[in-house]
C-alpha positions in Angstrom: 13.8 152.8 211.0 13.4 153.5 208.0 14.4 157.3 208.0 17.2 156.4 210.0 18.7 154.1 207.0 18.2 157.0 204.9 20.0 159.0 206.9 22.7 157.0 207.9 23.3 156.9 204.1 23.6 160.4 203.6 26.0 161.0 206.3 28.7 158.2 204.9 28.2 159.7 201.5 28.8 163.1 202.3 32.3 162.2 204.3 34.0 160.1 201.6 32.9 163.1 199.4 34.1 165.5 202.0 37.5 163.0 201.4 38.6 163.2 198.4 37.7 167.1 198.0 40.2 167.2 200.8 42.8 165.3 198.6 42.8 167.0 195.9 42.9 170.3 197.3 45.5 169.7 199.2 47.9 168.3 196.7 50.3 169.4 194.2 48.7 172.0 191.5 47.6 170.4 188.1 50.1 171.9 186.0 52.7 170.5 187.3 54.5 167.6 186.0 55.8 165.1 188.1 58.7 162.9 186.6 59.0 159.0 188.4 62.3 157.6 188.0 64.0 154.5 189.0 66.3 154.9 192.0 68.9 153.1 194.0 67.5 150.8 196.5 69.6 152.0 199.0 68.6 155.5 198.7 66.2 157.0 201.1 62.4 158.4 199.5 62.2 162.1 200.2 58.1 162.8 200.9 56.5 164.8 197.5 54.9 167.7 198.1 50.9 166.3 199.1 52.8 163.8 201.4 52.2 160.9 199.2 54.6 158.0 199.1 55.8 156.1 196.1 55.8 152.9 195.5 59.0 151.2 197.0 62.4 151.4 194.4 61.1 154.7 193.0 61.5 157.6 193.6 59.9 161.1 192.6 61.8 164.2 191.6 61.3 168.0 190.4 61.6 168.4 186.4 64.8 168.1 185.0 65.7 171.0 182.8 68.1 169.3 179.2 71.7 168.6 180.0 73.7 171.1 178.3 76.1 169.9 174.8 79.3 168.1 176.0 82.1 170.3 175.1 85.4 168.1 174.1 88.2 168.6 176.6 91.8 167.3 177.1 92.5 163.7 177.4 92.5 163.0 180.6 95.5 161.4 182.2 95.2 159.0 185.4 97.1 159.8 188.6 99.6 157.2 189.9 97.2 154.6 191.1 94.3 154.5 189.3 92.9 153.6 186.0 92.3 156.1 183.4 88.4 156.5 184.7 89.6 157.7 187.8 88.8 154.4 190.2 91.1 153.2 192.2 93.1 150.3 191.1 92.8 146.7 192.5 95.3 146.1 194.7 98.2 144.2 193.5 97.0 145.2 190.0 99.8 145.7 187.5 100.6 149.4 186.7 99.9 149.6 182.7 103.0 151.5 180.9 102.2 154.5 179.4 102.2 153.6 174.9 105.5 154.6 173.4 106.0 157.6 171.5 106.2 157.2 167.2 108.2 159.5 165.4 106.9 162.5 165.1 104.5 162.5 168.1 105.4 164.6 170.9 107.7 162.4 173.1 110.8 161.5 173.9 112.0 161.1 169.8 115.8 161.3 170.3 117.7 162.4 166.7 118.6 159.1 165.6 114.5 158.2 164.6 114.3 161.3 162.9 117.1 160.9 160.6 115.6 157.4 160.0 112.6 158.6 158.6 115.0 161.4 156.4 117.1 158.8 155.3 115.5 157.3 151.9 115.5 161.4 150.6 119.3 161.5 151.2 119.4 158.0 149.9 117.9 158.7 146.2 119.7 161.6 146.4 122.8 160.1 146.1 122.0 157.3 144.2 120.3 159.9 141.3 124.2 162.1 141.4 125.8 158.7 141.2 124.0 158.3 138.0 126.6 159.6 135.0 127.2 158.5 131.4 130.2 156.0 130.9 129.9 153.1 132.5 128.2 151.7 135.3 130.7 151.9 138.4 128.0 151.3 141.1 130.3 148.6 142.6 134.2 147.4 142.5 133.9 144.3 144.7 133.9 141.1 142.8 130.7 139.2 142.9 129.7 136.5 145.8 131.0 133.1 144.9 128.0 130.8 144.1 125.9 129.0 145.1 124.6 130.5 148.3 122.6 127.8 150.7 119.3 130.1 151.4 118.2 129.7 147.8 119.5 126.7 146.7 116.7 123.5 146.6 118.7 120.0 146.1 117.0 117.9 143.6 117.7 114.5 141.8 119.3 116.5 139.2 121.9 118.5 141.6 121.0 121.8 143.2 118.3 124.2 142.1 117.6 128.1 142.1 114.9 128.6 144.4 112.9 132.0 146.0 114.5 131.8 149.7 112.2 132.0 153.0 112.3 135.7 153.5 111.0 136.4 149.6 115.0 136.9 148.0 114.6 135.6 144.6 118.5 134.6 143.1 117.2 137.1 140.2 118.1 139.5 142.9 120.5 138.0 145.0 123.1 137.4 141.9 122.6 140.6 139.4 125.1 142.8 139.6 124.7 145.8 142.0 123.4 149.0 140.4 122.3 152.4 141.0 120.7 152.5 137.9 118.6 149.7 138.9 117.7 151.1 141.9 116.7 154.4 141.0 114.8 155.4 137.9 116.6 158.4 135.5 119.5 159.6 134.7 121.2 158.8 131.0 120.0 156.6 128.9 121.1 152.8 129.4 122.6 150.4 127.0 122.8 146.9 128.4 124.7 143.7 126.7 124.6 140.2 126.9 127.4 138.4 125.1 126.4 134.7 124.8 127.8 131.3 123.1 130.0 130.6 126.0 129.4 127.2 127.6 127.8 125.5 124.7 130.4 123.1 121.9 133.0 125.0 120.5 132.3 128.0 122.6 136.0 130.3 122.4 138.1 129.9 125.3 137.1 131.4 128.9 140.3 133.7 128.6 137.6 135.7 125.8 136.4 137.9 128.3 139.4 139.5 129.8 139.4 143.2 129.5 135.8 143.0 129.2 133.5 145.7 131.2 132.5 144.3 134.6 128.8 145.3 133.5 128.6 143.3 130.5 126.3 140.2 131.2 127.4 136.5 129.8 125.4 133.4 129.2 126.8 130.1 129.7 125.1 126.9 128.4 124.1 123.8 130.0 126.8 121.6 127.7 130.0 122.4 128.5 132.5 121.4 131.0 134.3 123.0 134.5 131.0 125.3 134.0 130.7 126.4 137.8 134.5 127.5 138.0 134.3 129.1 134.6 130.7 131.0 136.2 133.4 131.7 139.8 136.0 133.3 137.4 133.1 135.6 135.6 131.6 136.7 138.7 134.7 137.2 140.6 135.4 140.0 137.3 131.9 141.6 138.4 130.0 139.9 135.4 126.6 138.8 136.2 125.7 135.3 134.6 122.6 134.1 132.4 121.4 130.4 132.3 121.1 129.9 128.5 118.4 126.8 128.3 118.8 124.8 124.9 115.2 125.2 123.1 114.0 123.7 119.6 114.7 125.9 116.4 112.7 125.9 113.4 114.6 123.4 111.7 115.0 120.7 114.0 116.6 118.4 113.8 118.9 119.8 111.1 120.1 122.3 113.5 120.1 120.5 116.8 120.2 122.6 120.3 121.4 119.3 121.7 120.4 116.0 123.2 118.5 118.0 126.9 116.5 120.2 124.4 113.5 121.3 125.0 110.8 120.2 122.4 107.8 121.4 121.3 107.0 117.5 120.9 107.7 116.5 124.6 105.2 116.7 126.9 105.3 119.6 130.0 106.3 117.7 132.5 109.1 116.2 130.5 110.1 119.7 129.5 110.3 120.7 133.2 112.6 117.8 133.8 115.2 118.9 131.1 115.0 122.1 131.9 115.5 121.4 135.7 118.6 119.6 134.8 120.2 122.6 132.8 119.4 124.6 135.9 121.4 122.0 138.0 124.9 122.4 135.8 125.9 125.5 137.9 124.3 128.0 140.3 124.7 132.1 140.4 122.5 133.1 137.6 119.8 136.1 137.7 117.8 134.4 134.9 117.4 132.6 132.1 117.9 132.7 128.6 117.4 131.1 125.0 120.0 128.8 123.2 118.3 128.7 119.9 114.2 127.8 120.4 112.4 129.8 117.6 110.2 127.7 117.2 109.3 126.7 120.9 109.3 130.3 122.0 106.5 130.5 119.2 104.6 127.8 120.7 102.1 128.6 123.4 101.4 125.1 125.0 105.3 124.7 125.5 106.7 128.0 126.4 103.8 128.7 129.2 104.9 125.7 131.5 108.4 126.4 131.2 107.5 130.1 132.0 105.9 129.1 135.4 108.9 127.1 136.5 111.1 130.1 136.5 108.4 132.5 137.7 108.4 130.0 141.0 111.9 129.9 141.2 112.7 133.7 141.2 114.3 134.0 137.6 114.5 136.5 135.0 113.8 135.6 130.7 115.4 137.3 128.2 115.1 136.7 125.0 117.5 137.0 122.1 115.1 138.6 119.8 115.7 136.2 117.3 111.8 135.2 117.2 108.5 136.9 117.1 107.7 137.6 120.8 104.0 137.9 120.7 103.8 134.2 122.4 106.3 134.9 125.2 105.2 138.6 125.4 101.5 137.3 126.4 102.6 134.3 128.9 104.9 136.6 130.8 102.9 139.2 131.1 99.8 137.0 132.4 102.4 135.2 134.7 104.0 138.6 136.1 107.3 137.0 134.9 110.1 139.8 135.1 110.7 138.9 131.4 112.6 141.3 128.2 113.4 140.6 124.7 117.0 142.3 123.3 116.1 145.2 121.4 119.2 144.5 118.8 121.2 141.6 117.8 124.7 142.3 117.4 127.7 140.4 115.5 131.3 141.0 114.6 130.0 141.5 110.5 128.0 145.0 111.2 128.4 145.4 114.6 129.5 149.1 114.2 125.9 149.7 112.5 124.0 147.4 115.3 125.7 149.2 118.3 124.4 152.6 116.3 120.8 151.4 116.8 121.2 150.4 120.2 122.4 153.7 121.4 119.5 155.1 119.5 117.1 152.4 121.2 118.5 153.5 124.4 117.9 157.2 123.7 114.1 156.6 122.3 113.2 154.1 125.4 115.4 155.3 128.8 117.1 151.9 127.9 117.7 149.0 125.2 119.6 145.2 125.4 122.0 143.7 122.8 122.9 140.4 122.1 126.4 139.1 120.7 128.1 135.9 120.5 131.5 135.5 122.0 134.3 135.8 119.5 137.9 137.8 119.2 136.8 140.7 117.3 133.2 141.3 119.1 134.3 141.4 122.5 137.2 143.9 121.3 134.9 145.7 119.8 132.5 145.7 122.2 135.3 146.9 124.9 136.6 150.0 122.4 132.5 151.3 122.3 132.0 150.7 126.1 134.7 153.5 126.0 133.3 156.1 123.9 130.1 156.2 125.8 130.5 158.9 128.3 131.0 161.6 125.4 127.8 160.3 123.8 125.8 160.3 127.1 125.3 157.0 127.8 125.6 154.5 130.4 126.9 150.9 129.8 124.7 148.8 133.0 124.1 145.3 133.4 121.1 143.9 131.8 119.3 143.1 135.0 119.6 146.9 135.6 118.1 147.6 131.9 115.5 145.2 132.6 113.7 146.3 135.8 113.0 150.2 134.8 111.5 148.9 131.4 109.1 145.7 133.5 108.0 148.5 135.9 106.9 150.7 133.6 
Protein backbone atom coordinates (compact mmCIF):
# COMPACT_ATOMS: atom_id res chain seq x y z
CA UNK A 1 0.00 0.00 0.00
CA UNK A 2 2.42 1.85 0.79
CA UNK A 3 4.42 1.85 -2.61
CA UNK A 4 1.29 2.39 -4.33
CA UNK A 5 0.82 5.92 -2.42
CA UNK A 6 4.16 6.69 -3.46
CA UNK A 7 3.46 6.10 -6.75
CA UNK A 8 0.27 7.46 -7.20
CA UNK A 9 2.13 10.67 -6.10
CA UNK A 10 4.61 10.60 -8.62
CA UNK A 11 2.29 10.07 -11.47
CA UNK A 12 -0.05 13.41 -10.54
CA UNK A 13 3.16 15.36 -10.07
CA UNK A 14 4.64 14.56 -13.24
CA UNK A 15 1.23 15.51 -15.28
CA UNK A 16 0.58 18.96 -13.81
CA UNK A 17 4.42 19.34 -14.57
CA UNK A 18 3.89 17.86 -17.92
CA UNK A 19 0.92 20.95 -17.89
CA UNK A 20 2.31 23.86 -17.55
CA UNK A 21 5.54 22.85 -19.86
CA UNK A 22 2.75 22.44 -22.36
CA UNK A 23 1.54 26.07 -21.70
CA UNK A 24 4.32 27.77 -21.97
CA UNK A 25 5.58 26.26 -24.96
CA UNK A 26 2.79 26.67 -26.67
CA UNK A 27 2.19 30.35 -26.16
CA UNK A 28 3.25 33.58 -27.54
CA UNK A 29 7.28 34.05 -27.59
CA UNK A 30 8.72 36.04 -24.51
CA UNK A 31 9.78 38.99 -26.37
CA UNK A 32 6.83 40.01 -27.32
CA UNK A 33 4.84 42.63 -25.68
CA UNK A 34 1.34 42.40 -25.39
CA UNK A 35 -0.63 45.75 -24.88
CA UNK A 36 -4.32 45.30 -22.84
CA UNK A 37 -6.64 48.06 -23.60
CA UNK A 38 -9.99 48.95 -22.66
CA UNK A 39 -12.65 48.17 -25.42
CA UNK A 40 -16.27 48.80 -26.25
CA UNK A 41 -18.54 46.37 -24.58
CA UNK A 42 -20.22 45.77 -27.64
CA UNK A 43 -17.25 44.68 -29.46
CA UNK A 44 -16.55 41.12 -30.09
CA UNK A 45 -12.87 39.52 -28.35
CA UNK A 46 -10.73 38.29 -31.11
CA UNK A 47 -8.71 34.97 -29.57
CA UNK A 48 -4.68 36.01 -28.88
CA UNK A 49 -2.33 34.06 -30.24
CA UNK A 50 -1.88 30.90 -27.26
CA UNK A 51 -5.84 30.93 -27.40
CA UNK A 52 -6.17 32.61 -24.16
CA UNK A 53 -9.13 34.71 -23.35
CA UNK A 54 -9.22 38.08 -21.57
CA UNK A 55 -10.98 39.03 -18.97
CA UNK A 56 -14.51 40.33 -20.13
CA UNK A 57 -14.47 44.45 -21.42
CA UNK A 58 -10.84 44.03 -22.54
CA UNK A 59 -9.47 43.44 -25.12
CA UNK A 60 -5.91 42.45 -26.40
CA UNK A 61 -4.13 43.92 -29.44
CA UNK A 62 -0.72 43.79 -31.54
CA UNK A 63 1.72 46.95 -30.54
CA UNK A 64 0.83 50.07 -31.69
CA UNK A 65 3.59 51.85 -33.62
CA UNK A 66 3.41 56.35 -32.44
CA UNK A 67 0.82 58.22 -34.35
CA UNK A 68 2.51 60.33 -36.72
CA UNK A 69 2.55 64.69 -36.05
CA UNK A 70 -0.86 66.24 -36.92
CA UNK A 71 -0.23 68.34 -39.92
CA UNK A 72 -2.66 71.65 -39.82
CA UNK A 73 -5.08 71.59 -42.70
CA UNK A 74 -8.01 73.83 -44.06
CA UNK A 75 -10.87 74.70 -41.93
CA UNK A 76 -13.22 72.42 -42.52
CA UNK A 77 -16.61 73.49 -43.63
CA UNK A 78 -19.93 71.38 -42.81
CA UNK A 79 -22.18 70.22 -45.62
CA UNK A 80 -25.82 71.32 -45.62
CA UNK A 81 -27.11 69.28 -42.77
CA UNK A 82 -24.73 68.71 -40.34
CA UNK A 83 -22.67 70.31 -37.73
CA UNK A 84 -19.22 71.46 -38.32
CA UNK A 85 -17.89 67.84 -36.75
CA UNK A 86 -19.46 66.14 -39.48
CA UNK A 87 -22.62 64.45 -37.44
CA UNK A 88 -25.72 64.74 -38.59
CA UNK A 89 -27.99 67.29 -37.25
CA UNK A 90 -30.93 66.73 -34.89
CA UNK A 91 -33.81 66.87 -36.66
CA UNK A 92 -35.79 70.00 -36.53
CA UNK A 93 -32.50 71.57 -35.32
CA UNK A 94 -32.07 75.17 -36.48
CA UNK A 95 -29.49 75.64 -39.36
CA UNK A 96 -26.74 78.00 -37.71
CA UNK A 97 -25.96 81.09 -40.27
CA UNK A 98 -22.69 81.20 -41.46
CA UNK A 99 -20.69 84.64 -39.19
CA UNK A 100 -20.74 87.73 -41.34
CA UNK A 101 -17.84 88.91 -43.21
CA UNK A 102 -15.72 92.23 -41.52
CA UNK A 103 -14.10 94.49 -43.69
CA UNK A 104 -11.37 93.37 -45.05
CA UNK A 105 -11.93 89.61 -44.68
CA UNK A 106 -12.65 87.75 -47.75
CA UNK A 107 -16.45 88.06 -48.25
CA UNK A 108 -19.06 89.65 -49.71
CA UNK A 109 -17.47 93.52 -48.68
CA UNK A 110 -19.40 95.65 -51.12
CA UNK A 111 -17.57 99.33 -51.81
CA UNK A 112 -19.44 101.32 -49.51
CA UNK A 113 -17.55 99.45 -46.16
CA UNK A 114 -14.38 100.08 -47.64
CA UNK A 115 -14.66 103.64 -48.26
CA UNK A 116 -15.91 103.70 -44.55
CA UNK A 117 -12.85 102.56 -43.20
CA UNK A 118 -10.86 105.26 -45.93
CA UNK A 119 -12.95 107.92 -44.79
CA UNK A 120 -11.18 109.57 -41.63
CA UNK A 121 -7.72 109.83 -44.10
CA UNK A 122 -9.87 111.91 -46.63
CA UNK A 123 -11.39 113.50 -43.63
CA UNK A 124 -8.08 115.11 -42.03
CA UNK A 125 -7.12 115.60 -45.28
CA UNK A 126 -9.40 118.16 -45.84
CA UNK A 127 -9.79 119.51 -42.63
CA UNK A 128 -5.60 120.11 -42.55
CA UNK A 129 -6.05 122.17 -46.50
CA UNK A 130 -8.95 123.99 -44.88
CA UNK A 131 -6.49 125.17 -42.38
CA UNK A 132 -5.13 128.87 -43.78
CA UNK A 133 -4.08 132.12 -42.08
CA UNK A 134 -6.83 134.89 -41.79
CA UNK A 135 -9.52 133.99 -40.01
CA UNK A 136 -11.23 131.05 -38.98
CA UNK A 137 -14.12 130.44 -41.71
CA UNK A 138 -14.84 126.75 -40.68
CA UNK A 139 -18.51 127.63 -40.56
CA UNK A 140 -21.09 130.50 -41.90
CA UNK A 141 -24.27 129.19 -40.21
CA UNK A 142 -25.28 131.11 -37.22
CA UNK A 143 -25.13 129.30 -33.99
CA UNK A 144 -28.10 126.99 -32.43
CA UNK A 145 -30.35 129.08 -30.35
CA UNK A 146 -29.93 128.07 -26.63
CA UNK A 147 -30.75 126.26 -24.45
CA UNK A 148 -31.01 122.78 -25.92
CA UNK A 149 -33.30 120.17 -23.63
CA UNK A 150 -30.58 117.11 -23.68
CA UNK A 151 -28.18 119.04 -21.46
CA UNK A 152 -30.19 121.28 -19.64
CA UNK A 153 -30.85 120.01 -15.60
CA UNK A 154 -33.89 122.31 -14.02
CA UNK A 155 -32.96 123.44 -10.60
CA UNK A 156 -34.42 125.74 -7.89
CA UNK A 157 -32.41 128.32 -9.35
CA UNK A 158 -33.74 127.95 -13.15
CA UNK A 159 -32.05 125.61 -15.66
CA UNK A 160 -28.51 124.28 -15.40
CA UNK A 161 -25.68 123.17 -17.90
CA UNK A 162 -25.41 119.62 -17.54
CA UNK A 163 -23.07 116.53 -19.38
CA UNK A 164 -26.13 114.94 -21.53
CA UNK A 165 -26.85 110.95 -21.41
CA UNK A 166 -24.79 110.00 -24.46
CA UNK A 167 -21.35 111.86 -22.83
CA UNK A 168 -22.10 115.66 -24.93
CA UNK A 169 -20.77 118.11 -22.55
CA UNK A 170 -22.38 121.92 -23.61
CA UNK A 171 -18.45 122.72 -23.68
CA UNK A 172 -18.86 120.90 -26.88
CA UNK A 173 -22.18 121.22 -27.89
CA UNK A 174 -22.05 125.31 -27.92
CA UNK A 175 -18.25 126.25 -29.04
CA UNK A 176 -18.16 127.41 -32.19
CA UNK A 177 -17.38 124.86 -35.01
CA UNK A 178 -13.67 124.63 -36.07
CA UNK A 179 -11.30 122.88 -38.15
CA UNK A 180 -8.65 124.10 -36.14
CA UNK A 181 -10.09 122.46 -33.21
CA UNK A 182 -10.51 119.39 -34.77
CA UNK A 183 -7.28 118.91 -36.36
CA UNK A 184 -3.93 119.70 -34.87
CA UNK A 185 -1.45 122.12 -37.33
CA UNK A 186 -1.55 124.42 -39.61
CA UNK A 187 -0.71 128.34 -38.69
CA UNK A 188 -0.38 129.53 -35.59
CA UNK A 189 -3.69 130.48 -33.65
CA UNK A 190 -4.60 133.71 -31.94
CA UNK A 191 -7.83 133.40 -29.96
CA UNK A 192 -9.86 136.45 -28.09
CA UNK A 193 -12.18 136.77 -25.56
CA UNK A 194 -13.60 140.26 -25.22
CA UNK A 195 -15.45 140.44 -21.79
CA UNK A 196 -17.31 143.27 -19.52
CA UNK A 197 -20.52 142.62 -21.31
CA UNK A 198 -23.39 141.69 -19.00
CA UNK A 199 -22.12 143.04 -15.83
CA UNK A 200 -23.27 147.21 -14.61
CA UNK A 201 -22.36 149.64 -16.98
CA UNK A 202 -21.37 147.11 -19.59
CA UNK A 203 -21.46 149.29 -23.33
CA UNK A 204 -24.48 148.68 -25.24
CA UNK A 205 -25.10 145.06 -27.01
CA UNK A 206 -24.93 146.99 -30.48
CA UNK A 207 -20.71 146.91 -29.37
CA UNK A 208 -20.14 143.92 -31.18
CA UNK A 209 -21.41 144.59 -34.62
CA UNK A 210 -18.81 144.17 -37.22
CA UNK A 211 -17.05 142.02 -34.94
CA UNK A 212 -15.35 138.59 -36.22
CA UNK A 213 -17.77 135.75 -35.82
CA UNK A 214 -14.66 133.84 -34.06
CA UNK A 215 -14.10 136.25 -31.41
CA UNK A 216 -15.50 134.81 -28.07
CA UNK A 217 -17.60 137.16 -25.42
CA UNK A 218 -18.32 136.81 -21.80
CA UNK A 219 -21.47 137.97 -20.34
CA UNK A 220 -22.04 138.32 -16.56
CA UNK A 221 -24.51 136.98 -14.34
CA UNK A 222 -25.94 140.81 -13.39
CA UNK A 223 -27.37 142.25 -16.17
CA UNK A 224 -30.67 142.20 -17.75
CA UNK A 225 -32.53 140.53 -21.22
CA UNK A 226 -29.18 138.40 -20.80
CA UNK A 227 -30.51 135.26 -22.73
CA UNK A 228 -31.73 137.43 -25.81
CA UNK A 229 -28.56 139.52 -25.74
CA UNK A 230 -26.62 135.60 -25.59
CA UNK A 231 -29.46 134.57 -28.94
CA UNK A 232 -28.26 137.86 -30.75
CA UNK A 233 -24.27 136.82 -30.16
CA UNK A 234 -24.72 133.43 -31.17
CA UNK A 235 -26.96 133.94 -34.06
CA UNK A 236 -23.53 136.35 -35.25
CA UNK A 237 -21.44 133.00 -34.90
CA UNK A 238 -19.92 134.17 -31.44
CA UNK A 239 -19.47 131.59 -28.94
CA UNK A 240 -20.43 132.69 -25.25
CA UNK A 241 -18.45 132.56 -21.78
CA UNK A 242 -20.29 132.44 -18.39
CA UNK A 243 -18.17 135.08 -16.53
CA UNK A 244 -18.84 134.00 -12.66
CA UNK A 245 -18.37 137.07 -10.12
CA UNK A 246 -15.31 135.99 -7.77
CA UNK A 247 -13.73 138.02 -4.70
CA UNK A 248 -10.69 140.43 -5.54
CA UNK A 249 -7.96 141.31 -3.36
CA UNK A 250 -9.53 144.24 -2.08
CA UNK A 251 -12.88 143.25 -1.08
CA UNK A 252 -15.07 144.85 -0.30
CA UNK A 253 -13.66 148.17 -1.67
CA UNK A 254 -13.90 146.72 -5.08
CA UNK A 255 -17.06 144.55 -4.91
CA UNK A 256 -17.80 141.76 -7.74
CA UNK A 257 -21.35 142.06 -6.53
CA UNK A 258 -23.86 140.93 -4.06
CA UNK A 259 -23.83 136.63 -5.70
CA UNK A 260 -19.98 136.75 -5.31
CA UNK A 261 -18.21 134.14 -4.52
CA UNK A 262 -16.13 134.42 -1.30
CA UNK A 263 -13.27 133.03 0.00
CA UNK A 264 -15.17 133.53 3.43
CA UNK A 265 -18.33 131.47 2.51
CA UNK A 266 -18.35 128.05 2.99
CA UNK A 267 -18.30 125.29 -0.27
CA UNK A 268 -21.48 124.49 -0.40
CA UNK A 269 -22.61 128.12 -0.18
CA UNK A 270 -20.19 128.87 -2.92
CA UNK A 271 -21.83 126.12 -5.14
CA UNK A 272 -25.17 127.65 -4.51
CA UNK A 273 -24.14 131.13 -5.92
CA UNK A 274 -22.40 129.90 -8.49
CA UNK A 275 -25.31 127.55 -9.50
CA UNK A 276 -27.39 130.60 -9.71
CA UNK A 277 -25.07 132.62 -12.10
CA UNK A 278 -25.15 129.46 -14.22
CA UNK A 279 -29.06 129.64 -14.23
CA UNK A 280 -29.18 133.54 -15.74
CA UNK A 281 -28.91 132.15 -19.38
CA UNK A 282 -27.84 128.91 -21.07
CA UNK A 283 -25.42 128.44 -24.38
CA UNK A 284 -22.04 128.79 -22.89
CA UNK A 285 -18.83 126.48 -23.56
CA UNK A 286 -17.35 127.45 -20.14
CA UNK A 287 -16.79 129.55 -17.57
CA UNK A 288 -14.85 132.41 -16.72
CA UNK A 289 -13.64 135.01 -14.03
CA UNK A 290 -15.28 138.43 -13.22
CA UNK A 291 -12.58 139.76 -10.94
CA UNK A 292 -11.54 136.85 -8.12
CA UNK A 293 -7.73 137.33 -7.54
CA UNK A 294 -7.85 136.51 -4.59
CA UNK A 295 -10.23 133.38 -4.63
CA UNK A 296 -8.50 132.03 -7.62
CA UNK A 297 -5.42 132.21 -5.17
CA UNK A 298 -7.14 130.32 -2.58
CA UNK A 299 -6.97 126.54 -2.72
CA UNK A 300 -9.90 125.47 -0.29
CA UNK A 301 -12.30 127.78 -2.47
CA UNK A 302 -11.34 127.46 -5.97
CA UNK A 303 -11.17 123.38 -5.80
CA UNK A 304 -14.99 122.99 -5.06
CA UNK A 305 -16.03 125.37 -7.50
CA UNK A 306 -13.57 123.52 -9.99
CA UNK A 307 -15.51 120.15 -9.59
CA UNK A 308 -18.88 121.64 -10.16
CA UNK A 309 -17.94 122.66 -13.69
CA UNK A 310 -15.82 119.60 -14.26
CA UNK A 311 -19.33 117.55 -13.55
CA UNK A 312 -21.19 119.77 -15.60
CA UNK A 313 -19.04 119.60 -18.88
CA UNK A 314 -17.57 123.28 -18.77
CA UNK A 315 -14.52 124.83 -19.83
CA UNK A 316 -12.20 127.69 -17.23
CA UNK A 317 -10.43 130.28 -18.55
CA UNK A 318 -8.80 132.58 -16.76
CA UNK A 319 -8.09 136.24 -17.33
CA UNK A 320 -4.57 136.02 -16.37
CA UNK A 321 -4.95 138.65 -14.10
CA UNK A 322 -3.67 136.34 -11.00
CA UNK A 323 -1.00 133.96 -10.32
CA UNK A 324 -2.23 130.58 -11.66
CA UNK A 325 -0.23 128.23 -9.71
CA UNK A 326 -3.55 127.44 -7.52
CA UNK A 327 -5.91 126.85 -10.45
CA UNK A 328 -3.10 125.40 -12.53
CA UNK A 329 -2.76 122.40 -9.84
CA UNK A 330 -6.68 121.87 -9.10
CA UNK A 331 -7.38 121.61 -12.82
CA UNK A 332 -4.95 119.56 -13.64
CA UNK A 333 -5.65 117.03 -10.73
CA UNK A 334 -9.36 117.33 -11.73
CA UNK A 335 -8.82 116.77 -15.63
CA UNK A 336 -10.66 120.13 -15.97
CA UNK A 337 -10.28 121.35 -19.66
CA UNK A 338 -8.96 124.58 -18.06
CA UNK A 339 -6.48 127.79 -19.88
CA UNK A 340 -5.31 130.96 -18.55
CA UNK A 341 -5.05 134.09 -21.37
CA UNK A 342 -1.67 134.39 -22.35
CA UNK A 343 -2.03 138.43 -22.75
CA UNK A 344 -4.29 141.03 -21.38
CA UNK A 345 -5.32 143.52 -23.83
CA UNK A 346 -6.83 147.17 -23.50
CA UNK A 347 -7.68 150.08 -25.73
CA UNK A 348 -4.34 152.14 -23.91
CA UNK A 349 -1.45 149.72 -25.50
CA UNK A 350 -3.42 147.45 -27.27
CA UNK A 351 -1.24 147.82 -30.45
CA UNK A 352 1.88 146.54 -28.23
CA UNK A 353 -0.39 143.74 -26.38
CA UNK A 354 -1.78 142.27 -29.72
CA UNK A 355 2.20 142.34 -30.82
CA UNK A 356 2.89 139.85 -28.03
CA UNK A 357 0.02 137.73 -28.74
CA UNK A 358 0.92 137.06 -32.20
CA UNK A 359 4.35 136.33 -30.89
CA UNK A 360 2.79 133.99 -28.13
CA UNK A 361 0.90 132.40 -30.89
CA UNK A 362 4.01 131.85 -33.03
CA UNK A 363 6.30 130.48 -29.82
CA UNK A 364 3.26 128.00 -28.61
CA UNK A 365 1.08 126.79 -31.93
CA UNK A 366 -1.53 129.13 -30.11
CA UNK A 367 -2.10 132.00 -27.36
CA UNK A 368 -5.59 133.79 -25.76
CA UNK A 369 -6.29 137.54 -25.15
CA UNK A 370 -8.44 139.17 -22.98
CA UNK A 371 -10.10 142.74 -23.55
CA UNK A 372 -12.93 144.58 -22.20
CA UNK A 373 -15.72 145.73 -24.32
CA UNK A 374 -15.38 149.40 -25.38
CA UNK A 375 -15.63 151.63 -28.83
CA UNK A 376 -12.08 151.77 -29.56
CA UNK A 377 -11.06 147.99 -28.61
CA UNK A 378 -13.50 146.22 -30.48
CA UNK A 379 -12.49 148.57 -33.63
CA UNK A 380 -9.38 147.84 -33.03
CA UNK A 381 -9.58 144.47 -32.52
CA UNK A 382 -11.71 144.20 -35.98
CA UNK A 383 -8.89 146.38 -38.13
CA UNK A 384 -5.96 143.53 -36.72
CA UNK A 385 -8.33 140.50 -37.31
CA UNK A 386 -7.77 141.83 -40.82
CA UNK A 387 -4.14 142.00 -41.23
CA UNK A 388 -3.63 138.55 -40.07
CA UNK A 389 -3.55 136.49 -43.15
CA UNK A 390 -0.27 138.51 -44.43
CA UNK A 391 1.34 137.80 -41.08
CA UNK A 392 0.36 133.99 -41.05
CA UNK A 393 -2.03 133.72 -38.59
CA UNK A 394 -5.32 132.47 -37.89
CA UNK A 395 -7.90 134.37 -35.78
CA UNK A 396 -10.14 130.90 -34.05
CA UNK A 397 -12.39 130.81 -31.23
CA UNK A 398 -10.94 130.28 -27.93
CA UNK A 399 -12.43 126.91 -27.43
CA UNK A 400 -10.49 125.99 -30.66
CA UNK A 401 -7.10 127.64 -29.00
CA UNK A 402 -7.81 125.80 -25.94
CA UNK A 403 -8.15 122.07 -26.82
CA UNK A 404 -4.65 121.64 -28.90
CA UNK A 405 -2.79 123.36 -25.89
CA UNK A 406 -5.03 120.85 -22.86
CA UNK A 407 -4.05 117.85 -25.16
CA UNK A 408 -0.70 118.47 -25.33
Amino acid sequence: MKALAVASGIVFWTLVIGVIALIFLSGPEPAEVVQIDAAPASAPAAAPPGGIMPPPGFSVTAPRAPAPPRQPGPAVVAPPGQVPNGAPMAPGAPQMPAAPAFPGQSGAVDDKDKNVAAAPDKKADVALASLVPGIDRSTEEPLPEAPLPAIVEESPYGPLPKVAADGSRPADVYARPSDYAAVQGGPPRVAVLLNGLGVPGDPDGDIIKGLPPPVSLAFGAYGRGLQERVTEARTAGHEVFLAVPLEPDNYPTNDPGPHALLTTLPPKDNIKRLQWAMSRYAGYVGVTNYMGEKFQSDLGSVAPVFEELKRRGLVYLSDGSTDADVTDRVASALELEYDIADVQLDDGRIDSQLAKLEAAAKEKGSAIGVAKAAPGTVKRITDWAGSLESKGLVLVPVSAAVQPRQQS
